[in-house]
ROZA-206098 format. One record per residue (C-alpha): residue in one letter; chain; x, y, z. Coordinates in steps of 0.001 Angstrom, whole numbers. Layout:
BEGIN
+-----+-------+---------+---------+---------+
| res | chain |       X |       Y |       Z |
+-----+-------+---------+---------+---------+
|   a |     A |       X |       Y |       Z |
...
+-----+-------+---------+---------+---------+
//
This chain:
BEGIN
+-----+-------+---------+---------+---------+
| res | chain |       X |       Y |       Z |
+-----+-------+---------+---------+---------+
|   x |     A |  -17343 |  -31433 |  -48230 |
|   x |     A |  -16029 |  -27856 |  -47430 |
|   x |     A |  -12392 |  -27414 |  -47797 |
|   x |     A |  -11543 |  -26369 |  -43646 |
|   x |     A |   -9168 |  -23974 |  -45042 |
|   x |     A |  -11206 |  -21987 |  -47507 |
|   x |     A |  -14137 |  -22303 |  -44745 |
|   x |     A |  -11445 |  -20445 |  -42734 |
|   x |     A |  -10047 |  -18211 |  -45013 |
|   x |     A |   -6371 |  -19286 |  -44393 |
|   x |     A |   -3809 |  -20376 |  -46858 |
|   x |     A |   -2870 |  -24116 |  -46887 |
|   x |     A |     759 |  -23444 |  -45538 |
|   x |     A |   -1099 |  -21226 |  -42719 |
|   x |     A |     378 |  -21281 |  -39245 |
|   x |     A |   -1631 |  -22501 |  -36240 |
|   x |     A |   -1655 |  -18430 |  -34903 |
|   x |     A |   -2794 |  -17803 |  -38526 |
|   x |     A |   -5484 |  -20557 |  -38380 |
|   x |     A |   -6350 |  -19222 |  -34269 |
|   x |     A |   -6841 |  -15960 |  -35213 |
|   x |     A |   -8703 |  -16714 |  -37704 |
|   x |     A |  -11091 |  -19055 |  -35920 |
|   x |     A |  -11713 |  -16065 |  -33695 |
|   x |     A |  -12276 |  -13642 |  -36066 |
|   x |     A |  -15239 |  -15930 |  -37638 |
|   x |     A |  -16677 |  -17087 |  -34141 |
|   x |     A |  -17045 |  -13830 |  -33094 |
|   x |     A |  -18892 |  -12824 |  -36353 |
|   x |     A |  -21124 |  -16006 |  -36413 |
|   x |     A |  -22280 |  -16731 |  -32955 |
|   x |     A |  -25419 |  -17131 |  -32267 |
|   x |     A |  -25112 |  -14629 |  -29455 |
|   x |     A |  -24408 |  -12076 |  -32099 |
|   x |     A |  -25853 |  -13149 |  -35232 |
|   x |     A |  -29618 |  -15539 |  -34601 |
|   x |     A |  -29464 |  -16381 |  -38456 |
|   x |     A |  -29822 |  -19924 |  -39315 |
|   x |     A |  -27242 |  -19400 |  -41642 |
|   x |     A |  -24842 |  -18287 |  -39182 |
|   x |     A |  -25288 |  -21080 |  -37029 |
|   x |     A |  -24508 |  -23162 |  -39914 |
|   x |     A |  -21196 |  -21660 |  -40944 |
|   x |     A |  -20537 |  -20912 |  -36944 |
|   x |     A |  -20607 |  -25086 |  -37014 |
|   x |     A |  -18387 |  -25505 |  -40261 |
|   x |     A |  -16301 |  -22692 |  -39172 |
|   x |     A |  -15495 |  -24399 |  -35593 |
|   x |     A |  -15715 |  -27812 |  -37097 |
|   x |     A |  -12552 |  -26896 |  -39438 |
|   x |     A |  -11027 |  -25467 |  -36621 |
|   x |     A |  -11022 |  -28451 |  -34219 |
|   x |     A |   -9432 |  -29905 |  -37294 |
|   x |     A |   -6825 |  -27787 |  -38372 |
|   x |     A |   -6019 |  -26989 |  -34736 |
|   x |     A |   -4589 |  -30375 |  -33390 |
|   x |     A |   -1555 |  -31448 |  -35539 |
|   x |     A |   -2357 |  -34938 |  -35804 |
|   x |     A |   -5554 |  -34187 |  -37162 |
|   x |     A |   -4310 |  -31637 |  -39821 |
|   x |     A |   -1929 |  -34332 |  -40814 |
|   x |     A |   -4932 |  -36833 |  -41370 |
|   x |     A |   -6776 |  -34104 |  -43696 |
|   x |     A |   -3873 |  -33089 |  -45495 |
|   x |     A |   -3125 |  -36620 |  -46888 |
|   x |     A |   -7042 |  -36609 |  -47351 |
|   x |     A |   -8484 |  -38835 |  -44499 |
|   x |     A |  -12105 |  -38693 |  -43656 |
|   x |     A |  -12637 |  -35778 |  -41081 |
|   x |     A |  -16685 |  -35898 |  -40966 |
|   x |     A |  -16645 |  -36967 |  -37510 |
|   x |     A |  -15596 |  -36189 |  -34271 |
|   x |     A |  -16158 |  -32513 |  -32750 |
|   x |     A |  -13097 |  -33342 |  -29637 |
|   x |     A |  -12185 |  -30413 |  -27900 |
|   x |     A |  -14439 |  -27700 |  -28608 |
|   x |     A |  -16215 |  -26990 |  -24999 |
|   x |     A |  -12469 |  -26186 |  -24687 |
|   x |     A |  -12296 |  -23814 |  -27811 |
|   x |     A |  -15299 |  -22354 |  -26881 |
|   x |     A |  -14385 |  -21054 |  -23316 |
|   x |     A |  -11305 |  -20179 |  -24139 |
|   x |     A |  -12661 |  -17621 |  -26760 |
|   x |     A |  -15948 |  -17112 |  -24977 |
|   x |     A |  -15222 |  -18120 |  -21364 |
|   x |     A |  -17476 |  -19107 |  -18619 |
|   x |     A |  -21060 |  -18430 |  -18459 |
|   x |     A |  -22683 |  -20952 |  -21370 |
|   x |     A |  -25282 |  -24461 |  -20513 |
|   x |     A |  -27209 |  -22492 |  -17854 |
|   x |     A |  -24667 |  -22511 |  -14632 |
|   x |     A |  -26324 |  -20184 |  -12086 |
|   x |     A |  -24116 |  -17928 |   -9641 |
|   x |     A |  -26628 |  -16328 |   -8092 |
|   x |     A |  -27783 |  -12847 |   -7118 |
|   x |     A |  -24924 |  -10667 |   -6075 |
|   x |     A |  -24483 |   -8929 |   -2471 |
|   x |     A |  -24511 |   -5186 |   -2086 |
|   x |     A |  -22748 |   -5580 |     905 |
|   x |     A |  -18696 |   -5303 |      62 |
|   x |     A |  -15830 |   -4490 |    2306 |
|   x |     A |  -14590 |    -898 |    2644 |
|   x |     A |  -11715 |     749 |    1207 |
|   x |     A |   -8672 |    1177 |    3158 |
|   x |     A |   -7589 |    4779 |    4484 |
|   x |     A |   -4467 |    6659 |    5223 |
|   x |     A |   -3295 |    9580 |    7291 |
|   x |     A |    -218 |   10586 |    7786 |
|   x |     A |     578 |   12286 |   11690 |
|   x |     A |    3553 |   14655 |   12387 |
|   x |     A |    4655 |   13466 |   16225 |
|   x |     A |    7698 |   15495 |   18333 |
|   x |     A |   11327 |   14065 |   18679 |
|   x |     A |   10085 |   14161 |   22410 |
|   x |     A |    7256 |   12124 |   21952 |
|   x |     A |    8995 |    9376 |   20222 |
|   x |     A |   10996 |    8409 |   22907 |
|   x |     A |    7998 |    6461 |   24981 |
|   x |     A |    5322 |    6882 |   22920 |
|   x |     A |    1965 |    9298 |   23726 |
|   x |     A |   -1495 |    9035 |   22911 |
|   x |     A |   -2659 |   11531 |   20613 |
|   x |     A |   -6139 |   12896 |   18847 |
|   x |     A |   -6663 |   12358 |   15256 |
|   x |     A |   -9358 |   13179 |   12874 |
|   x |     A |  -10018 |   10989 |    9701 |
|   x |     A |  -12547 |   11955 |    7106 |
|   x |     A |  -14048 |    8521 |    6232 |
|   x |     A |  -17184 |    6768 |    5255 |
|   x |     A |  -19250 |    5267 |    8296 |
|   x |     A |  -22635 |    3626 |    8359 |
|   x |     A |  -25799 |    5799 |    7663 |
|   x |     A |  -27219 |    6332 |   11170 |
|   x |     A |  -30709 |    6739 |    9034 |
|   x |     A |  -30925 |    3148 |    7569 |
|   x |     A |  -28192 |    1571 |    9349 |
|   x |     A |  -26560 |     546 |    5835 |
|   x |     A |  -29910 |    -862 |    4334 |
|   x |     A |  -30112 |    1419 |    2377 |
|   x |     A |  -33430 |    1806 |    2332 |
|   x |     A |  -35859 |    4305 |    3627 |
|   x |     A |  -36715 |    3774 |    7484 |
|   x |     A |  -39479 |    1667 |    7195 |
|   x |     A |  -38878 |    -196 |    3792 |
|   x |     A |  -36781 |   -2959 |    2350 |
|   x |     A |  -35591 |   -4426 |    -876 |
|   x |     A |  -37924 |   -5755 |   -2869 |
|   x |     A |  -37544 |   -9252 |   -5345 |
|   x |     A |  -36347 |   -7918 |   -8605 |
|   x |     A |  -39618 |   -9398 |  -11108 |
|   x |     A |  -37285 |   -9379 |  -13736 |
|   x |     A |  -35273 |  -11962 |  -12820 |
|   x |     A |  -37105 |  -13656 |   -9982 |
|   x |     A |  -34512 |  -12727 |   -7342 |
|   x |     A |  -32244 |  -14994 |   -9082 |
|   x |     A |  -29737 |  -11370 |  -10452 |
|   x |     A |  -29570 |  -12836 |  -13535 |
|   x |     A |  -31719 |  -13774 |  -16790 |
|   x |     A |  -31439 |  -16779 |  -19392 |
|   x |     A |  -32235 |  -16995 |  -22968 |
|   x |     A |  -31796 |  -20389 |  -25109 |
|   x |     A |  -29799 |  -19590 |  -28446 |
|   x |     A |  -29283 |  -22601 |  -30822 |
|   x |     A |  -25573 |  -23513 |  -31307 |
|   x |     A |  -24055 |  -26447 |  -33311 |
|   x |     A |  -24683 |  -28438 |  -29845 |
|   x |     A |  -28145 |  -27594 |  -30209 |
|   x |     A |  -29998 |  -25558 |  -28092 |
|   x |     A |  -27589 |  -23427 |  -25232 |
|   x |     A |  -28667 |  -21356 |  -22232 |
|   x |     A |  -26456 |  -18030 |  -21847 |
|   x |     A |  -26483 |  -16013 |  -18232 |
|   x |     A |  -26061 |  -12527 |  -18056 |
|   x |     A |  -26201 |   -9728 |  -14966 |
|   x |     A |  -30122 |   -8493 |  -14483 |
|   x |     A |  -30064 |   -5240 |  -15926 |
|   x |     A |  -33308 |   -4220 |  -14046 |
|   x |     A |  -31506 |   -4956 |  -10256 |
|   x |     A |  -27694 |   -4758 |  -11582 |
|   x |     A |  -27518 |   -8764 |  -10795 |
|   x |     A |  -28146 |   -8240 |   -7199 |
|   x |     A |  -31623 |   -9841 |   -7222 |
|   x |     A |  -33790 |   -6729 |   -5407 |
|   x |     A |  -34588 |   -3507 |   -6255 |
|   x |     A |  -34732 |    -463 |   -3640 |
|   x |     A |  -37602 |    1192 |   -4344 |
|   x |     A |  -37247 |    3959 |   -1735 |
|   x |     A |  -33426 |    4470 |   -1013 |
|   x |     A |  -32466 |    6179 |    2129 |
|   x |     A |  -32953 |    9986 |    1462 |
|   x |     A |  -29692 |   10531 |    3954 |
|   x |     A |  -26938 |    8065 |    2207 |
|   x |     A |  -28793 |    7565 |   -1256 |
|   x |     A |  -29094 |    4321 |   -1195 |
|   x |     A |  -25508 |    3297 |    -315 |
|   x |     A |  -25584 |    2446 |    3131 |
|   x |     A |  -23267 |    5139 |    4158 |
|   x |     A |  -22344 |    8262 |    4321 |
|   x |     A |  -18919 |   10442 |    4658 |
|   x |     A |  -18021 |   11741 |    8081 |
|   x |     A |  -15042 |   13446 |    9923 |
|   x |     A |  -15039 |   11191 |   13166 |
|   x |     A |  -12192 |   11564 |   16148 |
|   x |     A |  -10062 |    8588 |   17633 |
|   x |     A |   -7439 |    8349 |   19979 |
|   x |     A |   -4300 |    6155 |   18845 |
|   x |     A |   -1422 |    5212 |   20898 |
|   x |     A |    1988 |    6344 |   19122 |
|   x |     A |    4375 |    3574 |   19677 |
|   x |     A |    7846 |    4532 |   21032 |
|   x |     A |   11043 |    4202 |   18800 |
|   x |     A |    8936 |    5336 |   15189 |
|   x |     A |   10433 |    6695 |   12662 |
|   x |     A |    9465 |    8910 |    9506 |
|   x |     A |    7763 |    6359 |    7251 |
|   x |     A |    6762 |    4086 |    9962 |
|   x |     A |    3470 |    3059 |    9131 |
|   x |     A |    1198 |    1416 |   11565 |
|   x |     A |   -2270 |    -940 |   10862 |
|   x |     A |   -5732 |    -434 |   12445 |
|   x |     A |   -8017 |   -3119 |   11439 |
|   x |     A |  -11007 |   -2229 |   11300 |
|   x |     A |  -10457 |    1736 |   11242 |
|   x |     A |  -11145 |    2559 |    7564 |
|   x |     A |  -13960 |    3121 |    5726 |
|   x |     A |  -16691 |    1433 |    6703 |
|   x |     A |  -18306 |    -247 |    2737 |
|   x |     A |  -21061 |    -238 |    1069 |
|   x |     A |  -24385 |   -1561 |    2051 |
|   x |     A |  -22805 |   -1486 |    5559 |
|   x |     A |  -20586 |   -3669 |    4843 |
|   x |     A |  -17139 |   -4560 |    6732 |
|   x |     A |  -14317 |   -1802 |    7567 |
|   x |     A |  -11380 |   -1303 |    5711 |
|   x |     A |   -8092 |    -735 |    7424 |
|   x |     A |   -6683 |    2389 |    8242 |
|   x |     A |   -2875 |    2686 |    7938 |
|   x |     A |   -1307 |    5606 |    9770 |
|   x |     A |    2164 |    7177 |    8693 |
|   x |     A |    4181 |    9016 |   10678 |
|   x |     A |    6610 |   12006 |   10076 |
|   x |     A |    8618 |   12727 |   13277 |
|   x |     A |    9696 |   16594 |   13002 |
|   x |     A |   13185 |   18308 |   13497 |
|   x |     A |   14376 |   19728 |   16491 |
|   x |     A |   16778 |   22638 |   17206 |
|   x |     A |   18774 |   20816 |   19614 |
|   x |     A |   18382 |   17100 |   19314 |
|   x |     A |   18969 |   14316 |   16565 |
|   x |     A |   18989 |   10878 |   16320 |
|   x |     A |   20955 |    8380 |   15007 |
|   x |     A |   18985 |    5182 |   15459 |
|   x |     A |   17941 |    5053 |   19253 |
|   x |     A |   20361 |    7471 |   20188 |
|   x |     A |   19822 |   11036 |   21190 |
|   x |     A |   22737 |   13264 |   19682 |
|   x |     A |   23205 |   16980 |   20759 |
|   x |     A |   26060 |   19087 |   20960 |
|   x |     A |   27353 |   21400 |   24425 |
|   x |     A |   29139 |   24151 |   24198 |
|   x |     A |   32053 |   24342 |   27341 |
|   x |     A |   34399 |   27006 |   28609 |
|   x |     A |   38226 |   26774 |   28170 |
|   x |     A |   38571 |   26625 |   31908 |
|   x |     A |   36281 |   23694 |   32203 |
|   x |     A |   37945 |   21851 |   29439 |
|   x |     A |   40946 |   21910 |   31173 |
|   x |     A |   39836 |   21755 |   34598 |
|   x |     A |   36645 |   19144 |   34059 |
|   x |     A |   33507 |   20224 |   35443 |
|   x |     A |   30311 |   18736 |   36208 |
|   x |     A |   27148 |   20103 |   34722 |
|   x |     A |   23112 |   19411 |   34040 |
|   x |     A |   21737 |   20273 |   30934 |
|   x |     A |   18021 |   19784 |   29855 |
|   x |     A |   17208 |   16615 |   28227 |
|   x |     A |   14099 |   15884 |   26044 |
|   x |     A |   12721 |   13464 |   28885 |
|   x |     A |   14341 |   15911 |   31865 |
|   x |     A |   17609 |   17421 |   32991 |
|   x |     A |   20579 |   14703 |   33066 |
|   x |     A |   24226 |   15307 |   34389 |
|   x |     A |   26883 |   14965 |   32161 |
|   x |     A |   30553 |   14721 |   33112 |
|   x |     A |   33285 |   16892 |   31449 |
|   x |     A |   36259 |   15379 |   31707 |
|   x |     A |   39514 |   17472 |   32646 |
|   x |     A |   41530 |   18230 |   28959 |
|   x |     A |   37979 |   17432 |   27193 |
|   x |     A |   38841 |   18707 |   23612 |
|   x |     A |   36346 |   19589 |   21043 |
|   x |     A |   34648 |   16863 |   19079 |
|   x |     A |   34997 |   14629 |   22466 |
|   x |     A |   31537 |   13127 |   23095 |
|   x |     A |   30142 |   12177 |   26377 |
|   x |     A |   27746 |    9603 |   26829 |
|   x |     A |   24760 |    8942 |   29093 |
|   x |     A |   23215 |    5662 |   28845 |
|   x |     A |   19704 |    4856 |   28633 |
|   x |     A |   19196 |    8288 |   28375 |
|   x |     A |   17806 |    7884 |   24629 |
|   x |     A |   15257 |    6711 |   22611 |
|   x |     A |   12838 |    3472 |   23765 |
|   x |     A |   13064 |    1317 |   21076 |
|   x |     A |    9794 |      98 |   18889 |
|   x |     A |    8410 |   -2807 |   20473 |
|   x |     A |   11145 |   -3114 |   23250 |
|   x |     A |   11552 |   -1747 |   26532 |
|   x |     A |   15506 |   -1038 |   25964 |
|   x |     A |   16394 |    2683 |   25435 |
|   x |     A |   19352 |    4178 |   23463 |
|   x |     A |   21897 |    7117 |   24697 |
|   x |     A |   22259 |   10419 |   25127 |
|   x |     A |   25688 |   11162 |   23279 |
|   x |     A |   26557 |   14803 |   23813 |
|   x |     A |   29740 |   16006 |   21664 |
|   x |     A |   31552 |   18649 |   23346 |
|   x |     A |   32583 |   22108 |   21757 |
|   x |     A |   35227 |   24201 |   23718 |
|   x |     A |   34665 |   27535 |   23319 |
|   x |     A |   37788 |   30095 |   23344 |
|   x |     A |   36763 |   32974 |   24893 |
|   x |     A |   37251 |   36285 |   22679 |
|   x |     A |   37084 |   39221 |   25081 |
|   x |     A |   39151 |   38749 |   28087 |
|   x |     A |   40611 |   41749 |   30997 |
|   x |     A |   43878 |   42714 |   30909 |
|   x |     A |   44133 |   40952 |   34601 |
|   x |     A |   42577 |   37601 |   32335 |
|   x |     A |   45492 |   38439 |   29809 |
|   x |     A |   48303 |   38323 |   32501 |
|   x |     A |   46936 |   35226 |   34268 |
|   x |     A |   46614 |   33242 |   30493 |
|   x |     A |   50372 |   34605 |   29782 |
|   x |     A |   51761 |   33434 |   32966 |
|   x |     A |   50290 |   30291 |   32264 |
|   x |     A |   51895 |   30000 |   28693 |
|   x |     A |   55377 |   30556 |   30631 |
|   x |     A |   54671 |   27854 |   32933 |
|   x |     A |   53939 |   25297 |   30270 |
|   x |     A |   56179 |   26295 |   28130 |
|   x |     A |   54012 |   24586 |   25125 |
|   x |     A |   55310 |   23625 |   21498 |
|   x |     A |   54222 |   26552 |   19090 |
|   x |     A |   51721 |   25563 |   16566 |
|   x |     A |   52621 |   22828 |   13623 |
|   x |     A |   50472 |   21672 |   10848 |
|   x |     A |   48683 |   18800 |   11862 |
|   x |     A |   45820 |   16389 |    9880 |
|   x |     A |   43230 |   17959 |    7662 |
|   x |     A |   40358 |   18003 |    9473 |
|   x |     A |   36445 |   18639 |    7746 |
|   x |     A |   35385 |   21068 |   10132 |
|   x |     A |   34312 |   20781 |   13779 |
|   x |     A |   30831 |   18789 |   12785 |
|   x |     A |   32471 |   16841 |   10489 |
|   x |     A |   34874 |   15534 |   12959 |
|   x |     A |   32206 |   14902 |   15993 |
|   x |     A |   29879 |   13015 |   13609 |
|   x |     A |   32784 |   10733 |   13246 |
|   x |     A |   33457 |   10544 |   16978 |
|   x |     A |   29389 |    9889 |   17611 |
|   x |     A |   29133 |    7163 |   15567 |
|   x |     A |   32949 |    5488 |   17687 |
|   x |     A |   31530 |    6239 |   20875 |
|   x |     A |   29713 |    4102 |   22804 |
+-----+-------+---------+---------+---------+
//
């Protein structure tokens, strides 16, 4: 009897990834698959034979200390798919379908600040792959279908017996005349080529949800590309990119903007309407407003996504000292000076500029 290490060409003290990669090395040289000798299939038996051996530890034990190890081929329908996998005694699959689902799409949409805050319907254009209006996905020539694939019977696959150490064993493998899918196209659709489809700018109309953001992405099932064979749609996944405006930010659901008011106002309060992104809104200056002071408008801002709730307008005010005045303007403003008799000017906090010190007032008000 062979010696099961010298039929695997591993030292005695080898180590069971020594004796594995070994085992592979020799199956893949030996099966019948790849070598249809009779004297591979011999040593392809002796080789896995010494392997089932040498590869459970009880068993190696037994042959060290020189028991009988004729007998007894245990685990290897295991060895053999793991090495070889699936696909061996004949198990049939089936023909394949041409008919897959289609790959998913994305566009990305640049929407106004304005249009964010209820949402608008807007036009898009998606270049995509939609069903062939010529063979309505199949694929074939008006007039014409698939035919059986005499090759492999319609089955989109072939057999062949090889003899193995179990004796004889049927392998499966992919048609090669009909690519496994068991019928041939004899005349493919002139307009698609054969695939069922064909690319295609097409137009839709999609509802922008209020309260998005940039990098809010929203589904459409269904609205992708349409697959092969007409097969099933793909999603399309729209991202948005809301762009900047001169006048307006927004800080969550909240409308932010900035109004510029006269020293006179400031002191006196005034009343005024300004233009909002959704209309003109009054806002309130209150008498000895100071710069950085915000005023807010409620539910005046931004409908939130999904909700019917709307942020605020918060508009920070800027008092603006006036820097050509009348001599008549002088005397009034001195007079005034005398009558209030104010403290002259004293160092006070540091303060990081006028934006600096409203963005911290925005984010207190409320």
């Amino acid at each position: 009897m062979a010696n099961h290490y010298e039929t695997l060409g591993v030292d005695q003290n080898a180590t069971p990834d020594e004796i594995k990669k070994a085992y592979r090395r020799l199956a893949r040289e030996l099966h019948p698959d790849v070598n249809p000798s009779e004297d591979a299939a011999e040593r392809f038996k002796s080789v896995t034979h010494a392997y089932d051996v040498l590869s459970d530890p009880q068993e190696r034990q037994r042959y060290d200390l020189g028991g009988d190890q004729a007998g007894g081929m245990g685990g290897f329908g295991d060895i053999f798919e793991t090495f070889f996998g699936a696909g061996f005694g004949g198990g049939s699959r089936g023909p394949r379908s041409r008919t897959e689902r289609g790959e998913d799409a994305m566009i990305r949409v640049d929407v106004e600040l304005a249009d964010v805050i209820f949402g608008v319907q807007r036009d898009i254009t998606v270049n995509t792959a939609v069903l062939c209006d010529t063979c309505n996905g199949s694929c074939c020539q008006p007039g014409t279908s698939p035919v059986t694939c005499d090759h492999c019977g319609g089955q989109g696959q072939v057999q062949r017996q090889v003899r193995s150490l179990f004796g004889n064993v049927v392998t499966a493998h992919p048609c090669g005349n009909c690519q496994g899918y068991g019928t041939v196209i004899e005349h493919p659709c002139i307009e698609c080529g054969g695939k069922g489809r064909v690319r295609e700018r097409r137009s839709m109309t999609i509802d922008v949800p209020s309260g998005i953001d940039t990098g809010t992405r929203m589904q459409m099932r269904g609205g992708g590309e349409v697959g092969p064979a007409g097969g099933p749609n793909g999603d399309l996944f729209i991202e948005f990119r809301v762009m900047h405006h001169d006048v307006f930010s927004r800080d969550g659901n909240d409308l932010l903007a900035t109004a510029q008011v006269s020293m006179t106002d400031a002191i006196l309060g005034a009343e005024t309407e300004v233009s909002a992104l959704d209309g003109n809104v009054q806002i309130e200056v209150p008498a000895g407003a100071q710069s950085g002071d915000v005023v807010t408008v409620r539910g005046r801002g931004i409908q939130g996504l999904h909700s019917t709730n709307r942020g605020d307008l918060k508009v920070a005010l800027q008092v603006i000292t006036p820097t050509k005045i009348s001599t008549r303007e002088k005397e009034l403003v001195r007079q005034l000076a005398a009558l209030r008799k104010d403290d002259p000017p004293t160092l006070g906090e540091f303060q990081q500029g006028f934006f600096g010190k409203i963005r911290d007032r925005f984010f207190r008000a409320g």
